[in-house]
N, C-alpha and C positions, 0 to 999 in steps of 0.2 A: 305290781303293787310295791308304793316303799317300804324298809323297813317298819315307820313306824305304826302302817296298818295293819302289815304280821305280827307285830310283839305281840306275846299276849299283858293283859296290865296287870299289875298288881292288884292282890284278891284280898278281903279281907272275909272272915268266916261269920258266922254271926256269934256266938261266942266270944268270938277275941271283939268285936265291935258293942258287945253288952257292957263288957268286962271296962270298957275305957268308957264307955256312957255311964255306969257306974260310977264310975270312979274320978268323975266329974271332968274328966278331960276326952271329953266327946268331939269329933271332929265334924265339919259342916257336910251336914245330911243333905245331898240333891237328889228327889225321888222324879227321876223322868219320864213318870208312865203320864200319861192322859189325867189329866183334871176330875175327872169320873173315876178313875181306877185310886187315884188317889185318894178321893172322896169318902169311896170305899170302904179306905180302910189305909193305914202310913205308921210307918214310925214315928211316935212322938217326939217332935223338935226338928221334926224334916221339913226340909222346903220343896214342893213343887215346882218345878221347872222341868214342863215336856219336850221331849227331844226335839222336836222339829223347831221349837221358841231358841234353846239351847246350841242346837248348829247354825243357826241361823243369825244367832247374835251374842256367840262364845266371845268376840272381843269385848263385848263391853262387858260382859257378864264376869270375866276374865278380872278386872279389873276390881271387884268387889270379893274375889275369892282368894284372897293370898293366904288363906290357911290349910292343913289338913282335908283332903274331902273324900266323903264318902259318897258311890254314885250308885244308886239302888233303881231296881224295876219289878219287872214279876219274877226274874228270872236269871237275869245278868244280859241280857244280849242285847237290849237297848242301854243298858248301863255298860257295856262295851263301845258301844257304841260314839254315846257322849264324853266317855274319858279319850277316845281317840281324837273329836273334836276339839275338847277342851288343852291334850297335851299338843296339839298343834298349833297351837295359838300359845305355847311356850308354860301352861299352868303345873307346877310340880307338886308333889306330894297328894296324888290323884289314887283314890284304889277303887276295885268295885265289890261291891258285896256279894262275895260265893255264894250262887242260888237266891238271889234277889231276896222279895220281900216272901215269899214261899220258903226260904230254907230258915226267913227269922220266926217264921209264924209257928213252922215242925219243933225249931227251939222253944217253943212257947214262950218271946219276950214279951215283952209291952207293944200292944198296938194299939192304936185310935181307931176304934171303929166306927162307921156314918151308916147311909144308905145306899142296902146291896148293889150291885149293876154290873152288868159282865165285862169279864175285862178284855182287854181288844184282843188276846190270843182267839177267844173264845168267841169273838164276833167274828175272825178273819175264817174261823171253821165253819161257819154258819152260813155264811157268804159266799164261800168258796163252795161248800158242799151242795145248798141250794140253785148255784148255776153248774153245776154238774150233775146234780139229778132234771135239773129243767130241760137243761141241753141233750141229755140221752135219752129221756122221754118224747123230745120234740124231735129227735133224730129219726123215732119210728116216722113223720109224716115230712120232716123238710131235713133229708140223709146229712146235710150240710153243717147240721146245728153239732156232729158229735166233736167239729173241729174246736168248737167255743171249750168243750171239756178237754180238748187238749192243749186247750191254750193256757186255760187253767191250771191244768197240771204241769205243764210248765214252765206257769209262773211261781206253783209253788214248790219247785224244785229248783230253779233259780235263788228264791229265797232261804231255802235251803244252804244252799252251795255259798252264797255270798252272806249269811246273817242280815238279810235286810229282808222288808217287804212292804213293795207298792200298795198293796191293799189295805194290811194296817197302817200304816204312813194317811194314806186317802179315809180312812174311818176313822183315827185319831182325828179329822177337821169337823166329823160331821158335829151338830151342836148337841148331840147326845153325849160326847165324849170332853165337850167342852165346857168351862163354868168360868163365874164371874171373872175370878183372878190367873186369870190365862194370857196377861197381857204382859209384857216387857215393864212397864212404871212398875205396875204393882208387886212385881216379882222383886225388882231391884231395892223397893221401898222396905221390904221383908229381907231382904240380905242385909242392910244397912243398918238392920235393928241390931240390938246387944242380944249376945247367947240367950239370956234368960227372956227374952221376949219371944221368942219362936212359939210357934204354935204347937 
């Protein structure tokens, strides 16, 4: 691993990030969970831009962000995630928000809220736990099926170990998790707008 996939990034708290939304010098909000998760529920005047859109196409993206940014998720770890993409591709003044969109919500700030819908933590458990209980029940009649639960299990100890995970990465595509403005035009068409037009 290089150095700069060890760093850890600069954090910002939710407190110290109210404090400056307040006080009218709010830095560009990218919330890169899922289109659905965002849907959800966001900081108001955050833009949507999911990780995988994000790694995928941080040069261009790159290029409409020469300001302050704040990188938000459920959590931090996909907001880790995209500040390593984005400081590769050279973008400065990158921080991530301590404890994602969970630790602004314990602060009781401002949220947007939509319509409910689980978010991909919470699908990858469901997923994961339903072919582990299929595969150990099916293990009583074909012995073979309990390898499928260990494959499992160390896939999500894998994920564990490296902060990543194939299964949400693969359930982030499906089109429950996905919505209209999930596209590259439209993402950039919302960067290009002025502060006070964000949504």
């Amino acid at each position: 691993m290089s150095t700069s996939e060890t760093a850890r990034p600069a954090t910002l708290d939710a407190a110290s990030l109210r404090e400056l939304i307040d006080s009218g010098r709010a830095p560009r909000l990218l919330d890169v969970r899922t289109p659905a998760e965002f849907e959800t529920s966001h900081i108001p005047g955050s833009y949507n831009v999911p990780l995988d859109l994000l790694k995928e196409h941080r040069e261009e993206l790159r290029n409409h962000l020469d300001e302050d940014v704040v990188l938000v998720c459920r959590s931090g770890a996909r907001a880790t995630q995209a500040e390593q993409a984005l400081a590769g591709v050279g973008l400065p003044n990158l921080k991530v928000l301590n404890g994602g969109i969970m630790a602004w919500q314990a602060a009781n700030a401002p949220i947007k809220q939509g319509a409910p819908r689980w978010d991909l933590e919470r699908q990858v458990r469901l997923v994961a736990g339903s072919i582990v209980l299929a595969s150990v029940a099916g293990s009583v009649f074909v012995p073979h099926l309990k390898w499928v639960a260990g494959f499992i299990g160390a896939g999500l100890t894998f994920a564990a170990v490296t902060n990543t995970c194939a299964m949400g990465m693969m359930l982030g595509k499906l089109p429950y998790n996905r919505g209209a403005s999930c596209d590259l035009d439209s993402i950039v068409g919302q960067l290009r707008e002025s502060p006070g037009g964000r949504a």
